[in-house]
C-alpha positions as a Markdown table, in Angstrom:
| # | Residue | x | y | z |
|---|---|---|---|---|
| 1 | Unk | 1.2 | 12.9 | -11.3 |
| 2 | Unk | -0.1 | 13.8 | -8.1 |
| 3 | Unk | 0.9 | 11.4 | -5.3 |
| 4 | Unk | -2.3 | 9.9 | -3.3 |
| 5 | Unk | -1.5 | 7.1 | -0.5 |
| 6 | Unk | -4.9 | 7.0 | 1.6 |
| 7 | Unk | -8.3 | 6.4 | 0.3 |
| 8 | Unk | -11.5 | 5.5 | 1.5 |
| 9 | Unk | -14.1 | 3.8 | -1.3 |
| 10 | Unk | -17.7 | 1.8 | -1.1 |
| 11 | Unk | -17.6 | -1.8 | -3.0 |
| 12 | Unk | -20.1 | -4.2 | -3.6 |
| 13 | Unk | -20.3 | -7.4 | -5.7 |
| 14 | Unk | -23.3 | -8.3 | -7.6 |
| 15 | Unk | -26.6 | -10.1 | -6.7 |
| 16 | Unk | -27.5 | -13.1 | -7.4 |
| 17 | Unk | -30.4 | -13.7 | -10.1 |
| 18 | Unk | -33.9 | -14.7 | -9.3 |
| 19 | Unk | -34.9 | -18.3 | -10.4 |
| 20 | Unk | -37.4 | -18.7 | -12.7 |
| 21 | Unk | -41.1 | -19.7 | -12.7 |
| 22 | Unk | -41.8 | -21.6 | -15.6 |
| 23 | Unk | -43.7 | -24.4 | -17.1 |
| 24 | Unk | -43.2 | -26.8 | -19.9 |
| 25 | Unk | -46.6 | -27.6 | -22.1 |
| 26 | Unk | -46.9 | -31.4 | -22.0 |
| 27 | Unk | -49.2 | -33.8 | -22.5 |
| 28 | Unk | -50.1 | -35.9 | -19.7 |
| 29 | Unk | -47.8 | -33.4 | -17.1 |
| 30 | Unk | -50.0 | -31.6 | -14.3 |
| 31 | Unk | -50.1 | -27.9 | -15.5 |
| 32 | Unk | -47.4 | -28.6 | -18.1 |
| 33 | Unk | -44.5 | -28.9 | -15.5 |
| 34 | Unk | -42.5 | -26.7 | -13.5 |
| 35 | Unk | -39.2 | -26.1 | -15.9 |
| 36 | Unk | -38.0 | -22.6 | -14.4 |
| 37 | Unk | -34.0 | -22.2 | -14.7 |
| 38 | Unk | -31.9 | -21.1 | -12.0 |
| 39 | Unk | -30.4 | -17.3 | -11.7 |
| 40 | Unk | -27.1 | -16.6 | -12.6 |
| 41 | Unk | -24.2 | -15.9 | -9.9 |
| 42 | Unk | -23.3 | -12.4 | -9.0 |
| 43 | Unk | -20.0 | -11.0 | -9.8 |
| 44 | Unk | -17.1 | -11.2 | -7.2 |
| 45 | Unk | -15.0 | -7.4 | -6.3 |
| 46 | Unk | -11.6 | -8.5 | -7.0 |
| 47 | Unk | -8.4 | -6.7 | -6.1 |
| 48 | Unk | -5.1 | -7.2 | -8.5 |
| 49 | Unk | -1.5 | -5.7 | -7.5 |
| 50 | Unk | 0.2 | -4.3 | -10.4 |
| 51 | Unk | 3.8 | -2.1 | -10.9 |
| 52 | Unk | 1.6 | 0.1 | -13.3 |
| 53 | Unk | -0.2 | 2.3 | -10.7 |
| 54 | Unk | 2.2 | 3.8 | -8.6 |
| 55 | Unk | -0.7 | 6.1 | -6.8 |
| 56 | Unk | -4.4 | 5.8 | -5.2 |
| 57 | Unk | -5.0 | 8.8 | -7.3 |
| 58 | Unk | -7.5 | 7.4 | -9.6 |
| 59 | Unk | -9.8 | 6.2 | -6.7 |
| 60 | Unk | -10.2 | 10.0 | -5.3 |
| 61 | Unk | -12.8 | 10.6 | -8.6 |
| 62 | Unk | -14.4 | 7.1 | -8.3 |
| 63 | Unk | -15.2 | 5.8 | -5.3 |
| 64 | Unk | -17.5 | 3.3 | -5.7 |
| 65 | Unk | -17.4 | -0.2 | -7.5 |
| 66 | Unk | -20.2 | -2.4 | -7.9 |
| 67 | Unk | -19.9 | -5.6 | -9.9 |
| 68 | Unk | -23.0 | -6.4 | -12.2 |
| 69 | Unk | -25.7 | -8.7 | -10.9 |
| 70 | Unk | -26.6 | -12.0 | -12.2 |
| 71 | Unk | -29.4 | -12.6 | -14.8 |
| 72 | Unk | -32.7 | -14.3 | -14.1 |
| 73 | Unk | -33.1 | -17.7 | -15.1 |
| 74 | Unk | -35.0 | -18.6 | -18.1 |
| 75 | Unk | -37.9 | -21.2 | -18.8 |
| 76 | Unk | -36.9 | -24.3 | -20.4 |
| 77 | Unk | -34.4 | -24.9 | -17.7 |
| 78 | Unk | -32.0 | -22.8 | -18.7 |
| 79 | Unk | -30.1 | -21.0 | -15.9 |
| 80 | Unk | -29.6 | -17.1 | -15.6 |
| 81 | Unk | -25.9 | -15.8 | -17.5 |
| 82 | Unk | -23.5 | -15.6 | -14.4 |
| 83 | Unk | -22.0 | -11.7 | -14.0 |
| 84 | Unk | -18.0 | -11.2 | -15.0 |
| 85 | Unk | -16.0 | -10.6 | -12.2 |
| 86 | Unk | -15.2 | -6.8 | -11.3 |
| 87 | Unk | -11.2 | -6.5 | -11.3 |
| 88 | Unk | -10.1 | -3.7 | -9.2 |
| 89 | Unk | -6.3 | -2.6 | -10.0 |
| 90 | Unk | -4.2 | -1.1 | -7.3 |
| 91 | Unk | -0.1 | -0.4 | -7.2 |
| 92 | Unk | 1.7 | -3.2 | -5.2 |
| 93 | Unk | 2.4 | -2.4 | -1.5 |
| 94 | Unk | -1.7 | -1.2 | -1.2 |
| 95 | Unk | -3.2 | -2.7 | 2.4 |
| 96 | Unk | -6.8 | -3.1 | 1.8 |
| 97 | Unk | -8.8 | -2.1 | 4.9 |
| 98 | Unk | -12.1 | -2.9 | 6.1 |
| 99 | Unk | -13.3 | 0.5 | 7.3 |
| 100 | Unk | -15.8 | -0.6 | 9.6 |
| 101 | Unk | -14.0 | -2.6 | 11.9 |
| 102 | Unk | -9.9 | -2.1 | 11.0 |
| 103 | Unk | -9.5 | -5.5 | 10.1 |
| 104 | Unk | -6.7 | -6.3 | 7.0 |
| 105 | Unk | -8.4 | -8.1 | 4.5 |
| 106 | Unk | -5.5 | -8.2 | 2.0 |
| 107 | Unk | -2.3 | -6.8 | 1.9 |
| 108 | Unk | -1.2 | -6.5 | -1.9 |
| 109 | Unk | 2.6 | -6.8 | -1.7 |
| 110 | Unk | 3.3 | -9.0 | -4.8 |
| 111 | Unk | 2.9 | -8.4 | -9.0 |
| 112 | Unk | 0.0 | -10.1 | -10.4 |
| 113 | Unk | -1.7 | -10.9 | -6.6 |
| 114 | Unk | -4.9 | -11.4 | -6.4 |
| 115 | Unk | -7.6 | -10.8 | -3.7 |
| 116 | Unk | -11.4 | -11.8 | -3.4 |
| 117 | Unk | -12.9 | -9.0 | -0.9 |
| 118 | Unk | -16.5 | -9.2 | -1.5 |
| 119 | Unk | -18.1 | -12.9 | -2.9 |
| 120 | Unk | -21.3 | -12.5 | -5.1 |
| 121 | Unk | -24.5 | -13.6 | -4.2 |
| 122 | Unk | -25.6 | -17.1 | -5.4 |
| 123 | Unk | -28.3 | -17.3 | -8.0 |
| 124 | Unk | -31.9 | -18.5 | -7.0 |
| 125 | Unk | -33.3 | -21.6 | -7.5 |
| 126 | Unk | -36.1 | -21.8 | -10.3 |
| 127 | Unk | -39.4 | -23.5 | -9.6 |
| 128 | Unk | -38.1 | -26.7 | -11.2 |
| 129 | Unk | -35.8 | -27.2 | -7.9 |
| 130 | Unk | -39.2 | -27.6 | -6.1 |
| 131 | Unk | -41.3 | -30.4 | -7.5 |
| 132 | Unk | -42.5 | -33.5 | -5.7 |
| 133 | Unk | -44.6 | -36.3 | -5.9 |
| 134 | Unk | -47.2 | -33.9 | -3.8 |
| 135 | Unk | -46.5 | -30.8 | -4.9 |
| 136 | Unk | -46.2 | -31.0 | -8.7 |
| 137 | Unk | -46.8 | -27.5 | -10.0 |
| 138 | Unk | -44.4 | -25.5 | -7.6 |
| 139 | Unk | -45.3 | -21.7 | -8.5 |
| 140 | Unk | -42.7 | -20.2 | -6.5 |
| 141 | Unk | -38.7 | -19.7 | -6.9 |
| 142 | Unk | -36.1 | -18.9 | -4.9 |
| 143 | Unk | -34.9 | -14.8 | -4.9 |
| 144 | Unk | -30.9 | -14.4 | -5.8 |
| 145 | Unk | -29.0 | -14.1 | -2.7 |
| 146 | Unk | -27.5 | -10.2 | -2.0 |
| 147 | Unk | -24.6 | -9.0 | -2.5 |
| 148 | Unk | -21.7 | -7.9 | -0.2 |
| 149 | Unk | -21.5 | -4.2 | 0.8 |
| 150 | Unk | -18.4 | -2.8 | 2.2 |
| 151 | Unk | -16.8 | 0.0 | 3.1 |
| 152 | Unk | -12.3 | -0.2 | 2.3 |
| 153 | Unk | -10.0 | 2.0 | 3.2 |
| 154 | Unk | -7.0 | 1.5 | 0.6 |
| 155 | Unk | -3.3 | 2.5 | 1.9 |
| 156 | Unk | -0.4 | 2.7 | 0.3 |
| 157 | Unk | 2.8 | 1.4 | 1.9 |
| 158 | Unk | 6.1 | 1.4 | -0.7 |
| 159 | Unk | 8.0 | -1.3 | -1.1 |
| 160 | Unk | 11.3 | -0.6 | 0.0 |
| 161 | Unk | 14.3 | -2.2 | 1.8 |
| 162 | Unk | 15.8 | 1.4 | 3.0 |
| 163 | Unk | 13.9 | 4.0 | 4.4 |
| 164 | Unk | 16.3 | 7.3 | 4.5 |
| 165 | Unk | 15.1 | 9.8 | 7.3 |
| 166 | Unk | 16.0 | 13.7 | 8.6 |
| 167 | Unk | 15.2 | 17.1 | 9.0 |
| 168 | Unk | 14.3 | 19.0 | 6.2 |
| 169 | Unk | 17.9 | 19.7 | 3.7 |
| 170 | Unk | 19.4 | 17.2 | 5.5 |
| 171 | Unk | 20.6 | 15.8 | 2.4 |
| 172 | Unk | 18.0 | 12.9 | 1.6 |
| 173 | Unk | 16.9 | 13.5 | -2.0 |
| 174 | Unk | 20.7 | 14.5 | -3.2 |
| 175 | Unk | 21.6 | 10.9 | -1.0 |
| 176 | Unk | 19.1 | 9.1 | -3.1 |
| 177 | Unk | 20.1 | 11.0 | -6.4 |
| 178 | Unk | 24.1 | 9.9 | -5.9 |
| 179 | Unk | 23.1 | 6.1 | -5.2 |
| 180 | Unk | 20.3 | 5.3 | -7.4 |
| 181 | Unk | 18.5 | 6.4 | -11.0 |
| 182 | Unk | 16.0 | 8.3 | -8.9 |
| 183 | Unk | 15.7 | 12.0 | -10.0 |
| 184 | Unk | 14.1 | 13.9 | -6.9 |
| 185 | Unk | 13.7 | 17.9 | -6.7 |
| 186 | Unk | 16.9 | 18.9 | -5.1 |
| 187 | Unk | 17.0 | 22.7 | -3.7 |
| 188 | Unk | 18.3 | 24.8 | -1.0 |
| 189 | Unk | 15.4 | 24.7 | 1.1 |
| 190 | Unk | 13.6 | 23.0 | 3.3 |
| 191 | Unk | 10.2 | 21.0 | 2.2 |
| 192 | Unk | 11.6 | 20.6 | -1.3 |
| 193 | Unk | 10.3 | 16.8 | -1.0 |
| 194 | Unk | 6.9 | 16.7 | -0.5 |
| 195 | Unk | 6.1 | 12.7 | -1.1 |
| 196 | Unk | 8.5 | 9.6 | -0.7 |
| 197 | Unk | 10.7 | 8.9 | -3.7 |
| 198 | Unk | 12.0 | 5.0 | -4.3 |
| 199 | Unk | 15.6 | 4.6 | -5.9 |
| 200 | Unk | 16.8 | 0.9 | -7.1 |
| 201 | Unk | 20.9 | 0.8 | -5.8 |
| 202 | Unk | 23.4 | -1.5 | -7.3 |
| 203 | Unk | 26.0 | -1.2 | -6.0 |
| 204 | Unk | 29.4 | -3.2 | -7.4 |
| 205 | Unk | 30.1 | -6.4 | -6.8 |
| 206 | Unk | 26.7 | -7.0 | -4.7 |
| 207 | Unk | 23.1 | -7.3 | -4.7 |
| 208 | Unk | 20.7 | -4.4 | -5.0 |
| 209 | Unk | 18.1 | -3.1 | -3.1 |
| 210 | Unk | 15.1 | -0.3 | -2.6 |
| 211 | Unk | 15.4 | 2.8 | -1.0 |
| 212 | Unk | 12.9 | 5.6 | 0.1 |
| 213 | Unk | 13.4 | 8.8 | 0.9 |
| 214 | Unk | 10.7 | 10.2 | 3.2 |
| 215 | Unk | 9.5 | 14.1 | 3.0 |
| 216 | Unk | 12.2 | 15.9 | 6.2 |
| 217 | Unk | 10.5 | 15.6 | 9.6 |
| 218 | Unk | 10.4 | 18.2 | 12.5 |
| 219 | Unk | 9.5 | 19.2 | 15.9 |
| 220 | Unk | 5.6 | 18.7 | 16.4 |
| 221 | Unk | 5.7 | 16.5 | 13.1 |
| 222 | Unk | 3.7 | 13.5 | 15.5 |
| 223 | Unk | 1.0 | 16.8 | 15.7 |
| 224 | Unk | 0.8 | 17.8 | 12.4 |
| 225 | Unk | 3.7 | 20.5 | 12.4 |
| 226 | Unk | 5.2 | 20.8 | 9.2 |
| 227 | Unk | 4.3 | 18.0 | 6.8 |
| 228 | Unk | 3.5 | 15.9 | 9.5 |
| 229 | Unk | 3.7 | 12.0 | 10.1 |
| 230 | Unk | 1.5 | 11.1 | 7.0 |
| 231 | Unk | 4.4 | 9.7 | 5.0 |
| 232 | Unk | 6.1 | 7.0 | 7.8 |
| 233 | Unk | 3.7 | 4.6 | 6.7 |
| 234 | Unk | 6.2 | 4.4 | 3.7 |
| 235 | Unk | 9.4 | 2.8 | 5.5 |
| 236 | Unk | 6.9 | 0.4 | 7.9 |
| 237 | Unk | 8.1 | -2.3 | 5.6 |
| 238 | Unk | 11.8 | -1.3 | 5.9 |
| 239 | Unk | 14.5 | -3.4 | 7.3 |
| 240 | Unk | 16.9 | -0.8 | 7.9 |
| 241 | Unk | 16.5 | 2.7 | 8.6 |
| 242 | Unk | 19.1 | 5.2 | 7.5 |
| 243 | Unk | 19.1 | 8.6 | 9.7 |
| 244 | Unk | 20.8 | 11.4 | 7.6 |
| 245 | Unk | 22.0 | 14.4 | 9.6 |
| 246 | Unk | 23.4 | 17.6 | 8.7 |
| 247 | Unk | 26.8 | 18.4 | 10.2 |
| 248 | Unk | 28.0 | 21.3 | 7.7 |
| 249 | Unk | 29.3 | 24.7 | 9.1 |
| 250 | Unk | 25.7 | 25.9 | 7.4 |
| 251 | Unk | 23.4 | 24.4 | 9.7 |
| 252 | Unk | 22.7 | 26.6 | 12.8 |
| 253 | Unk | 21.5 | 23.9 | 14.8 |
| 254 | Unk | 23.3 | 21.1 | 16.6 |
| 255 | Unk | 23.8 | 17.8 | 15.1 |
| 256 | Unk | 23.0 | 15.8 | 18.5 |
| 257 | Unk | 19.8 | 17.6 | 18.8 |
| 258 | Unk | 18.9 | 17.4 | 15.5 |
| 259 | Unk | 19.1 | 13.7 | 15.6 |
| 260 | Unk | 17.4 | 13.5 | 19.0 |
| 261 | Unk | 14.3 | 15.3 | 17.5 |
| 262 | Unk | 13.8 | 12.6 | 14.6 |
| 263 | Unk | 14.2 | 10.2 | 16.6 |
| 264 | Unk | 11.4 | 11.4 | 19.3 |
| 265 | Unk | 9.1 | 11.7 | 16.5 |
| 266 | Unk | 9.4 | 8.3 | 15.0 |
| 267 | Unk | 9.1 | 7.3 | 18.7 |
| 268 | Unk | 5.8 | 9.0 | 18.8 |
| 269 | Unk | 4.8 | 7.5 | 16.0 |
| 270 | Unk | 5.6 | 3.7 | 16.4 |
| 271 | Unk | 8.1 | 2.7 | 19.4 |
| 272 | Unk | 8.7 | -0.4 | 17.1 |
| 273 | Unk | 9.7 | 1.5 | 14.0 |
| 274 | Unk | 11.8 | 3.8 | 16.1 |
| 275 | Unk | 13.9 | 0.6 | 17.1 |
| 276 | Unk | 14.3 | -0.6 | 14.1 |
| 277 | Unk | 18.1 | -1.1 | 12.7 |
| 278 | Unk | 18.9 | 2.2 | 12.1 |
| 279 | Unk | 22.8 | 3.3 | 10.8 |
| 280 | Unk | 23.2 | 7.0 | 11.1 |
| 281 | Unk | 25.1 | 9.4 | 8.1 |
| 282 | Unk | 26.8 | 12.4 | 8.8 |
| 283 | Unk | 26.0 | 14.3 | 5.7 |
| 284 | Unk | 27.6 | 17.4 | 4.0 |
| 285 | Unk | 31.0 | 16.7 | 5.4 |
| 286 | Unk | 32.5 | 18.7 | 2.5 |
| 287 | Unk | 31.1 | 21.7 | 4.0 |
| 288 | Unk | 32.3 | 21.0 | 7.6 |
| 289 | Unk | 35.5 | 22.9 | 7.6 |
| 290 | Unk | 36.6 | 22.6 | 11.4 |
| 291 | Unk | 35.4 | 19.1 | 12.0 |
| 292 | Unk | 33.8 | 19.7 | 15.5 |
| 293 | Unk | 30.2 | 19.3 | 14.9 |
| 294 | Unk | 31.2 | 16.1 | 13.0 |
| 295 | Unk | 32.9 | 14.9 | 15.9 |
| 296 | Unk | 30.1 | 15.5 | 18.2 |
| 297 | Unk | 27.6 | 13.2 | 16.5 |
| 298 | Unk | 30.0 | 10.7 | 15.9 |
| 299 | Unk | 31.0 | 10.6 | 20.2 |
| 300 | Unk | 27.0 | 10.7 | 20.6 |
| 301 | Unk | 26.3 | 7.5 | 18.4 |
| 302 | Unk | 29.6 | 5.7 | 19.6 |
| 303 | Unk | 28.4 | 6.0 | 23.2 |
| 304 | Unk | 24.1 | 4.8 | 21.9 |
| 305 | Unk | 25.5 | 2.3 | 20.3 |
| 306 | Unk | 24.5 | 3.4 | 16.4 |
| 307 | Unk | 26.8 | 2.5 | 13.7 |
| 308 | Unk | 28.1 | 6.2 | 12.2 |
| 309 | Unk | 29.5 | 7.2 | 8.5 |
| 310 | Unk | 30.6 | 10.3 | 7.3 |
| 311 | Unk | 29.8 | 11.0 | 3.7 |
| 312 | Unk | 29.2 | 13.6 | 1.4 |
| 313 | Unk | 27.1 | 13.4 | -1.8 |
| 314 | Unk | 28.8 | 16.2 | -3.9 |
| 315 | Unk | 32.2 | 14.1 | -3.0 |
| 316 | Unk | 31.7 | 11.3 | -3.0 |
| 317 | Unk | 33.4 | 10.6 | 0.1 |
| 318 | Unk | 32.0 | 7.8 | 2.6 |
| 319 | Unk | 29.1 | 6.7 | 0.2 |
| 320 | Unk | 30.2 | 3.3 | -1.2 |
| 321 | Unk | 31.1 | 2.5 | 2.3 |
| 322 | Unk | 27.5 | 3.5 | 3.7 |
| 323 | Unk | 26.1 | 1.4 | 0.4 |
| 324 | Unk | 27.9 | -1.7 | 1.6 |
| 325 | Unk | 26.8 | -1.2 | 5.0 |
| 326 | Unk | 23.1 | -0.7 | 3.9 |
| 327 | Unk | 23.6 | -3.7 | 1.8 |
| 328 | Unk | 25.0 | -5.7 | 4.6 |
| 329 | Unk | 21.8 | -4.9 | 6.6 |
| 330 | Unk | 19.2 | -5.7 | 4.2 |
| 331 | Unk | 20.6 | -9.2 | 3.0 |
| 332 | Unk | 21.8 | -10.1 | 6.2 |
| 333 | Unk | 20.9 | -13.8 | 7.1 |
């Protein structure tokens, strides 16, 4: 299924129902007596959170949601049929934006939650509404009120305790593999993920938690380079951030650097995300023969003041240790 986190879509709940103009045929009532019904209620736009949509995708081929309008009201008194609600699903974690002026109207972060964005209009009063002792054969009703028009922006934002972040093949999607059910594309190049993945880890004797891995970052990502900044909005919810960096014999480039340039992109994109708790892994340690790239990192986060593991996936080595210290993090307090 193809992953969609950012759409824009047009809403609007249903009118309100004219009121009636109606009389009754009575004897010994001035022109038979006003007896028009009122008009039905308009139908409310209402968003519901559910884990059954885990993508936007279905709003890119339907875009615009109108709820039904409510009926006119009837002679005889008898008010207009109020409209049924129009129930919007979207996948938990979705921030529902009003496009116009940026403001949050609902943030969907719960199964089941619910969300009234646009009210429907109230029905009109019928002509019955507007007798009196001098004005005893109203001929006039009250229209249905409009409804609400509005423009959303809908974005997605997983749900997830750990966001893992790196360069491209710095180990993310094989990380995610070892310590969770998650099944991401794992290959030999870079860009192999191309949207976030979320693993469940349980690990022994303690309580689980979510993890995301985002798509690699790289130089320029804050301008577009590569496959950008688009998917950060993934691990804005995250308590702890876990920086994965290659330190194998393979990679060309040094670690220090490498970790530098992640870090001055997240910087670029939020300062506060960028400070978040972040515990850096040294990953591929199998393949790091003379241990001096390893080393280097490991001075660098001693003396900034990160909290460093080694660990290689293939192995094994180091990765219950960085669970429990994940683990630590999220439930801490």
């Amino acid at each position: 299924m193809k992953f969609v986190d950012l759409v824009n879509i047009r809403i609007r709940s249903g009118k309100g129902g004219k009121g009636c103009i109606a009389f009754r045929r009575e004897k010994y009532v001035p022109m038979g007596g006003p007896s028009g019904g009122d008009g039905g209620r308009g139908g409310d736009v209402v968003f519901r959170a559910t884990t059954d949509m885990s993508t936007l995708l279905d709003f890119k081929y339907l875009d615009h949601h109108e709820a039904e309008n409510g009926k006119m009201g009837l002679g005889s008194d008898k008010k207009g049929r109020d409209a049924e609600t129009l129930v919007i699903p979207v996948p938990v974690g979705t921030l529902i934006i009003n496009a116009e002026t940026d403001e949050v109207v609902a943030d969907m972060t719960q199964d089941g939650q619910t969300a009234v964005v646009a009210q429907g209009g109230r029905g009109g009063k019928g002509n019955a509404h507007f007798k009196s002792s001098t004005h005893q054969a109203p001929r006039f009703a009250q229209p249905g009120e409009p409804g609400v028009e509005m423009r959303l922006t809908l974005e997605l934002k997983l749900l997830a305790d750990v966001g893992l972040v790196g360069l491209p093949n710095a180990g993310k999607s094989t990380m995610i593999s070892v310590i969770s059910a998650a099944r991401p594309k794992i290959a030999d190049y870079p860009f192999t993920t191309l949207v976030p993945n979320l693993g469940v880890v349980k690990p022994e004797d303690g309580r689980s938690f979510v993890v995301a891995d985002i798509p690699g970052l790289i130089a320029g990502a804050s301008d577009g380079a590569g496959l950008g900044i688009q998917f950060l909005r993934h691990i804005e919810r995250t308590t702890v951030l876990a920086h994965l960096v290659d330190v194998s014999d393979m990679n060309e480039s040094d670690p220090v650097e490498d970790f530098k340039t992640v870090m001055a992109e997240l910087e670029a994109y939020s300062p506060e995300l960028a400070g978040r708790t972040m515990i850096v892994a040294g990953t591929k340690t199998d393949a790091c023969l003379e241990g001096e790239r390893l080393g280097r990192l490991h001075e660098y986060c001693a003396n900034e003041g990160y909290v460093f593991y080694p660990v290689s996936a293939v192995t094994g080595d180091g990765v219950r240790t960085l669970v429990k210290a994940l683990e630590r993090e999220v439930h801490k307090g």
